[in-house]
N, C-alpha and C positions, 0 to 999 in steps of 0.2 A: 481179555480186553475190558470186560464188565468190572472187575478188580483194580485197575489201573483209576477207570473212571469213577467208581465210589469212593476210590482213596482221596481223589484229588478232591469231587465232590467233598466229603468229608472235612480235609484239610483247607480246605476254603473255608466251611462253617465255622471250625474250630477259630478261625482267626478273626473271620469278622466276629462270634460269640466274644471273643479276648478286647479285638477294638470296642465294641459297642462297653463292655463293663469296666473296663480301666479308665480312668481320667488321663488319654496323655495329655502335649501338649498341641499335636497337629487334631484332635479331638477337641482341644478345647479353642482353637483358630477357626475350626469348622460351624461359626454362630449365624442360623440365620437370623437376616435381619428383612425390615421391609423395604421397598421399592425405594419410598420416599425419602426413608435414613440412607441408603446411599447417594441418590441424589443431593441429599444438605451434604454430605461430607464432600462431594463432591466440589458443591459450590464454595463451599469452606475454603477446601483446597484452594480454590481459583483464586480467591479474594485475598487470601493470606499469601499467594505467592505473590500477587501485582502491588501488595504492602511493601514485602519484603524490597522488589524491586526498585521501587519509588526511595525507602532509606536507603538505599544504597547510594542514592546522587545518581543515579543512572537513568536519566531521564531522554526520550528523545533522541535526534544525530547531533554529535558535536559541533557544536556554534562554527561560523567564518570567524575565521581572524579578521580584526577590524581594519587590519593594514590591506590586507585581499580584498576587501570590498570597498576601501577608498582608492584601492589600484584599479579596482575593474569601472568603477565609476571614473576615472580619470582617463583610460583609455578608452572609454564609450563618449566622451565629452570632446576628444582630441581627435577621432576620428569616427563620426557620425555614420559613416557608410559602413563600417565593420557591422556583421552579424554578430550573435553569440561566440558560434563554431571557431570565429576567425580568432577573438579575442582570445577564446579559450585554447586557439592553437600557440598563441603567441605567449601566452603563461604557458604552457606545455616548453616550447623553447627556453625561458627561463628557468624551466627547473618545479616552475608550481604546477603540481596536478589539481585542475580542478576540475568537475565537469559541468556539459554546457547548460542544464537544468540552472545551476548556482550563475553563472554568467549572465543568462536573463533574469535572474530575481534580482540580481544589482545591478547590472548595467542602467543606465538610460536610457530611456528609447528618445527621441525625437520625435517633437511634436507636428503632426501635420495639421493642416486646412483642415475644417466641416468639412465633408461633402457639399455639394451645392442642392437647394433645394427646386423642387419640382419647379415654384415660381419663377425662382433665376435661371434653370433651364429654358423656362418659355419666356423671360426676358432678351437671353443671349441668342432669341430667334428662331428656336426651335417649335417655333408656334405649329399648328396643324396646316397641312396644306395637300391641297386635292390631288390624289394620284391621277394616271392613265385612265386606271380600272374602277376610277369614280371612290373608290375606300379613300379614307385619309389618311396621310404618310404625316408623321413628325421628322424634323430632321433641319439640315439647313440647305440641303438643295429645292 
């Protein structure tokens, strides 16, 4: 048993002694470097890929067609009570997929009234007036 283990012992030395004195080439890949040199190549890396990215014209999601967004704006102006969903189901019947995110960034919305302000609520009557329990109720009864 002690024979088996020397040999191998042995023949393990032999090889690393052979690795350590030869120049290969998985020897010569094996270079340490410091923290900070991997980290710049790192960044390097990053920079030069989102270069790369940018010439290619590959920028961003691909624009609306500008015929799609005078359609959805013309169906949002024709029929005011439509949601997005609705719009966007009714391009779905047509044949156009679009989804409904893009349907609210072009449709129209319909403009509503301000809110009314605290003043014009206590114009329209809603002044203070003395409950039961002596507290004072707003309201119009």
């Amino acid at each position: 048993m002690n024979t088996i283990r020397s040999r191998t012992k042995s023949l393990r030395r032999r090889v690393a002694c052979a690795f350590t004195l030869r120049p290969t080439p998985v020897r010569e890949a094996l270079v340490i470097v410091q923290h900070a040199t991997v980290i710049a190549w790192q960044r390097r890396r990053f920079r030069d890929h989102g270069t790369r990215l940018t010439r290619a014209g590959r920028r961003g999601r691909p624009a609306v067609a500008r015929e799609l967004r005078r359609l959805i704006r013309t169906m949002s102006r024709a029929n005011p009570t439509w949601g997005s969903q609705r719009i966007a189901a009714k391009l779905a019947k047509l044949g156009i997929s679009v989804a409904k995110s893009t349907v609210e960034k072009y449709r129209i919305r319909a403009r509503r009234p301000p809110s009314p302000t605290w003043r014009a609520f206590l114009a329209l009557g809603g002044h203070p007036k003395p409950a039961s329990d002596g507290q004072l109720k707003t309201g119009q009864s």
